[in-house]
N, C-alpha and C positions, 0 to 999 in steps of 0.2 A: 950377563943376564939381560931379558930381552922386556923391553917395558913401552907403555904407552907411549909414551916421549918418543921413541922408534918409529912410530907409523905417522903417517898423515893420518889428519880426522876420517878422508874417505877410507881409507885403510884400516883404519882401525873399526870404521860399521861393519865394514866388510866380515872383519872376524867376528864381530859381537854377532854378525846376524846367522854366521856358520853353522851353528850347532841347532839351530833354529829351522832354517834350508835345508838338513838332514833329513829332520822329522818331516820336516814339511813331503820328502821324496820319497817317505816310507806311506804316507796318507794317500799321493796321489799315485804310487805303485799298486793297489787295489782298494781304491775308494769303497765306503761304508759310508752307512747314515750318520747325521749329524751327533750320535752320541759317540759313535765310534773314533769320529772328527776328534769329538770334545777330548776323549778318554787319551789319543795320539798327541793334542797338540799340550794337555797337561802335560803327560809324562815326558815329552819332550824338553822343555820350559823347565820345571821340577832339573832333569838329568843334566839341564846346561847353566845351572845355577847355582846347584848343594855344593859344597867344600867338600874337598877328598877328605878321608880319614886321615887323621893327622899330618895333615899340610902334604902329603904325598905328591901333589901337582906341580908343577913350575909355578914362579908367579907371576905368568904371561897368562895364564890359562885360568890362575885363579882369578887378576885381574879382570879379565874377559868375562867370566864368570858372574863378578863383583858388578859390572857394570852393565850385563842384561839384567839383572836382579835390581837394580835400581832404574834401570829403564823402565821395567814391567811395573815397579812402584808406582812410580810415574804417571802410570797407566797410558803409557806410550809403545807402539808396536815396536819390537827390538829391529823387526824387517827390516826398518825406517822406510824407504822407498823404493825396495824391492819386492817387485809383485809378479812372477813370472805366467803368462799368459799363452793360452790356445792352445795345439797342438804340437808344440814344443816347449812345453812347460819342463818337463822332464828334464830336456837337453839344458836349457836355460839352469834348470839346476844344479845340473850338473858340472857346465860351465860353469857358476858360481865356486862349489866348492873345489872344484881344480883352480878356480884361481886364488884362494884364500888359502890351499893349500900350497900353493906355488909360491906366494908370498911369504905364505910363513919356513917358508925352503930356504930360500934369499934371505931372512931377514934374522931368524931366531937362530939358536944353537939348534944342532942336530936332534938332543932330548928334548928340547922346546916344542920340535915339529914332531917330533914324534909324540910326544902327548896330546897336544893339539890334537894330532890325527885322532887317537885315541878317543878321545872328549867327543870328538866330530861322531864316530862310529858309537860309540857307547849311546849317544843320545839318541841315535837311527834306532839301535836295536832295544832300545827301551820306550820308542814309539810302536815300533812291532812288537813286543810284548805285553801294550799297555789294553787293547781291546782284544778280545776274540771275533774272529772274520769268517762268514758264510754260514750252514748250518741254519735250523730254524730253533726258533727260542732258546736258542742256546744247544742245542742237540747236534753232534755232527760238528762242532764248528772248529776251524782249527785256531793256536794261539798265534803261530805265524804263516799269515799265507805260502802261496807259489810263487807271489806275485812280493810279496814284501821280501823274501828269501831270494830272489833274484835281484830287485832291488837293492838288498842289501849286500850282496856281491857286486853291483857295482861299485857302490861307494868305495870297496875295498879297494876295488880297481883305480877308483879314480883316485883316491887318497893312498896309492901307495902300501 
């Protein structure tokens, strides 16, 4: 079993911030207004935090979980000091969760990483589910973009 004590402190932000950096790829794969922001970067936060139904998760994944959840207390960004910037914000992201996925390759049991993964994806697709996008007043719009549907085929890609 794969636990905190396994990682370095950088290593271990790194994952806390993973599920985090998800959402965040599913927001800047077709940006919305600042409530559509709000409504992604909740359901994000919310999906990388709640307990599985009945302890279903590893407790690599739970603990990660446990410990955004009192970051956010805190009221401390889970990011910490990752803020990826410009024109390659995207890639930077993406970089990111290949390498938090790469690590947790290396480091945990095979069910480990694959939950992980799991957690990773599940929080993306509960960012694209969390607003409806394009459309006016609501009319027309759809629940997941073209743009967040792509997006979220990458992440498959990149997590495996």
């Amino acid at each position: 079993m794969t636990s905190k004590a396994d990682f370095t402190d950088e290593e271990w932000a790194r994952l806390r911030r993973a599920p985090i950096v998800a959402g965040m790829a599913i927001s800047l794969a077709d940006p919305g207004g600042p409530i559509e922001a709000l409504k992604e970067s909740t359901a994000t936060l919310k999906a990388a935090t709640e307990s599985a139904e009945g302890g279903a998760r590893p407790e690599l994944v739970e603990a990660l979980a446990g410990d955004i959840s009192a970051t956010a207390k805190e009221r401390k960004s889970p990011l910490g000091d990752f803020r990826p910037r410009g024109a390659l914000a995207v890639e930077q992201i993406l970089d990111e969760l290949r390498g938090a996925n790469d690590l947790v390759g290396r480091k945990a049991t095979p069910e480990e990483a694959e939950a992980f993964r799991e957690w990773l994806l599940g929080a993306a697709q509960r960012a694209a589910d969390a607003a409806k996008e394009g459309g006016f007043m609501g009319f027309g719009a759809e629940q997941v973009s073209e743009g967040e549907e792509r997006m979220l085929a990458k992440l498959r890609e990149v997590l495996g």
